[in-house]
N, C-alpha and C positions, 0 to 999 in steps of 0.2 A: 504494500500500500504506500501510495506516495504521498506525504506530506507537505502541502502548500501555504508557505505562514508570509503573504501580501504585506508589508510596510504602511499602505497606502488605499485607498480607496479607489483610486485610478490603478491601482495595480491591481488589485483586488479583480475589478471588471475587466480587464486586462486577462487576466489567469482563465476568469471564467469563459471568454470570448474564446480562447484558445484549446479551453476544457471543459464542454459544456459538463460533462457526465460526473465534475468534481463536487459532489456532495457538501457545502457550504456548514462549518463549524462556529459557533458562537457561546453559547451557554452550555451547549451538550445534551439539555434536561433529555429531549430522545433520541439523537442521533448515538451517544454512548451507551445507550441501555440495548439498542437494535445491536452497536458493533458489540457488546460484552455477549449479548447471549445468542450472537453468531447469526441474526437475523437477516444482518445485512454486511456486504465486505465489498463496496466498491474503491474502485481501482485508486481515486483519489482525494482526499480531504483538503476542502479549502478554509484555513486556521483565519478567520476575521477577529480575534482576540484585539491584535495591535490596531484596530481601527478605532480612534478615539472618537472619531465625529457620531460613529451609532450609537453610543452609549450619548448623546445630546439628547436635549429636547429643547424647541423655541414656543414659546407662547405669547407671542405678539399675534393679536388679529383673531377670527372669530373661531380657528382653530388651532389645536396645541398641534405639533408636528415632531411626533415623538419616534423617536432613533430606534433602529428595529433592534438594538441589544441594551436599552434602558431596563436595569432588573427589576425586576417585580415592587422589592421593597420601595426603590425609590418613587414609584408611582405610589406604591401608599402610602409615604412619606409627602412626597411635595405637588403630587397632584391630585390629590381627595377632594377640595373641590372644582376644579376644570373638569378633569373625568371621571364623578363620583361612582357612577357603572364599575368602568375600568379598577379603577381601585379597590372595589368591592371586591371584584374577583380575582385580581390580586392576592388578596387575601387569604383564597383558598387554595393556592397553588399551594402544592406538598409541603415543605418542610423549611425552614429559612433559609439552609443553606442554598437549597436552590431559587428561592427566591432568591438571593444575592447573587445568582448567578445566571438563571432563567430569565429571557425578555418575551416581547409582544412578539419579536420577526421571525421565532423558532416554533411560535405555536403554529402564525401564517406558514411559516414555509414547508412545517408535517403535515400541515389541514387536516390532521386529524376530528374528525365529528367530536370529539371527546374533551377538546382543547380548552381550555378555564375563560381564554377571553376572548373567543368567536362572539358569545351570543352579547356581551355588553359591548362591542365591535358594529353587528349587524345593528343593536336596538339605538346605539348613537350615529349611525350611518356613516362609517368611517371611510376610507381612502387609500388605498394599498399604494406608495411608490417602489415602482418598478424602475431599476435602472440596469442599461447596458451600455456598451460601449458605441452604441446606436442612438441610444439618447435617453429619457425618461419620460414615461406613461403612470400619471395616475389611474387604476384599476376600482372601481369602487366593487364596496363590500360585498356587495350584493351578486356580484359577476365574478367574484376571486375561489366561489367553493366550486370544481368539477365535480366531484364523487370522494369518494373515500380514500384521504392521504392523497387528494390532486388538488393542484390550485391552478390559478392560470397565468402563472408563470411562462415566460417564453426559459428555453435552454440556457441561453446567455445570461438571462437576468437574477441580481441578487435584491433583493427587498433592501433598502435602503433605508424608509423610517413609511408611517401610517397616520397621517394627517384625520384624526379625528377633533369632530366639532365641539365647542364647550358648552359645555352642559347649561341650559336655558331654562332646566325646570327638574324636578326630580328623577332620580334615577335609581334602580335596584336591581338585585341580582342577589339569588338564591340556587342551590347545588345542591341534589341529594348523593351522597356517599353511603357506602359499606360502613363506614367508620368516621370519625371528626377531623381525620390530619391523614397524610402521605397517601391519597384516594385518589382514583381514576372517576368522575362521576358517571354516577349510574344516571343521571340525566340534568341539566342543569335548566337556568330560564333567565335573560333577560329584560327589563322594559325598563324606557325611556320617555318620559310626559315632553312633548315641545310646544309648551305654550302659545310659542309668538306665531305657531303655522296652524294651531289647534290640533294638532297632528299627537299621535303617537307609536313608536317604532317596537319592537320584542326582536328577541332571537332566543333559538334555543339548541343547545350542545345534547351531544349523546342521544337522542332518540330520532334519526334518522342515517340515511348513508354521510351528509355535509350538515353542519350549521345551517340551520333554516329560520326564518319568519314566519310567524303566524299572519300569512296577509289580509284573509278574511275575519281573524279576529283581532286586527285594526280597524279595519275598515268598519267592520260591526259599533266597535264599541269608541269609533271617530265621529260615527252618527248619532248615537246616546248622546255622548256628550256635548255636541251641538246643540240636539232635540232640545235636552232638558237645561241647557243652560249653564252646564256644571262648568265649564271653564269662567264664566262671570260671576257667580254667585260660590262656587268651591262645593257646592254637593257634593257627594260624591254620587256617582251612578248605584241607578236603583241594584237592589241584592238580586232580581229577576237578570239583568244585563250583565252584572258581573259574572254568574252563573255562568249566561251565556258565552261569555269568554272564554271564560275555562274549557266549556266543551269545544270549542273554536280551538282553541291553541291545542289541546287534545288532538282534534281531530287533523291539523299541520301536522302531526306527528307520522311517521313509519319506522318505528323499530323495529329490531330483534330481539331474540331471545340469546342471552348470555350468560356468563359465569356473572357479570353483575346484576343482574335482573332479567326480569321475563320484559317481552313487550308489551305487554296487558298492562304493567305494573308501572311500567315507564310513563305510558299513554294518559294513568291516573294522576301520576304524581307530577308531570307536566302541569296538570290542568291543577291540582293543589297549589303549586306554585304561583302562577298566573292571578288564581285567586288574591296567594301570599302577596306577591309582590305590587300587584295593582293597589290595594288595600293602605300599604306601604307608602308607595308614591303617593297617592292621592291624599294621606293624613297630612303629608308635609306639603303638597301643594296648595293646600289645604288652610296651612298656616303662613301660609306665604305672603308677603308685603304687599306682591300685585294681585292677590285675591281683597286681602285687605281693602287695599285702595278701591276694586270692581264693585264689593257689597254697598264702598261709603257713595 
């Protein structure tokens, strides 16, 4: 196996231009769990440790533009509130050490369905930057999942950082595991309230082949909240609506059956979730200044 340790970020694209099939190294969290238990033994590893500019993030302007090897901690350290999503699920990333070593551009670049910050990703409608030595394409979130462990990566291109928007209104993110720490979830759920468009976004991990959105139960319960006025006055939507949702993001579901759960099980606890986490959002949007100011 040949080891490629780039200086440089222009070398870096450089390396991979000349080597598409060089397997891209940053934090490790799963590209050394595949090489230790023999999963995977391609021909070349490309070491992006010495790239100081991914480990950045810039938060000038209406998004944070966060370095695809910023560790986990640090976002729930100093961006809790720009991407309160984001940091949530932080959170639950395994163990510290690998949050201190784990970022955003290693979950994107396994797209594993299972990945901690796909669905708070999908539900703030983030921005995947794609670079080669050809030039750079922002990819949004929504177009970045192909299938299981695909993104849409071209060969040349390394993820550079994931321009995600700052957070305009509440945001939440809930994960069921086997256990409380070092857990693959057995399904996970994000949502995101965007007041200024009356809009709101979800994503959800582990309970299909890719990170998906519940589209029809946006859509569903983007109309409730119209109907009834709940973004001017902070109701919250009737308990019949929420219901509704639940079964809505439910039914965006296709899982399997696994050593982590059935898909029956999955398909419930999604829609528990959804429940949870709408509940969540809405208490605090709820208390929130520009509800305030709407009622006076």
């Amino acid at each position: 196996m040949e080891f490629l340790r780039p200086a440089s970020w222009e070398e870096a694209l450089a390396v991979k231009a000349e080597h598409p099939d060089a397997v891209p190294l940053a934090g490790g969290t799963d590209v050394m769990v595949e090489l230790n238990f023999g999963h995977r033994r391609p021909e070349r590893l490309l070491d992006l440790g010495r790239i100081a500019e991914l480990e950045e993030w810039e938060g000038d302007g209406p998004a944070v533009r966060l370095g695809a090897s910023v560790p986990y901690t640090r976002i729930m350290e100093g961006l809790r509130t720009d991407l309160p999503g984001l940091a949530l699920a932080a959170h639950t990333v395994a163990s510290p050490q690998i949050r201190n070593r784990g970022g955003v551009g290693g979950n994107l670049g396994t797209a594993s369905p299972a990945g901690d910050a796909h669905p708070a990703l999908l539900a703030s409608g983030a921005e995947v930057e794609a670079v080669s030595t050809r030039g750079t394409r922002l990819i949004p979130i929504d177009d970045f999942y192909l299938g299981p462990k695909r993104n849409a990566l071209a060969p040349d291109e390394l993820i550079r950082a994931v321009r995600v928007r700052r957070a305009g209104g509440p945001q939440q993110f809930a994960k069921v595991g086997t256990r409380n720490a070092m857990v693959i979830a057995v399904c996970a759920f994000g949502l995101a309230l965007h007041p200024e468009s009356r809009t709101l976004r979800t994503g959800i991990g582990s309970a299909a082949p890719t990170p998906v959105r519940a589209r029809e139960a946006e859509e569903f319960l983007g109309g409730v909240l119209e109907e009834e006025r709940c973004w001017d006055t902070g109701r919250p939507p009737p308990p019949s609506a929420a219901r509704r949702f639940a079964e809505l993001c439910s039914a965006a579901c296709s899982p399997i059956d696994d050593v982590r759960g059935t898909a029956a099980y999955r398909r419930r606890a999604v829609g528990v979730l959804a429940r949870r986490t709408l509940g969540w959002a809405w208490q605090e949007y709820r208390g929130s200044a520009r509800v305030t100011e709407g009622v006076a």
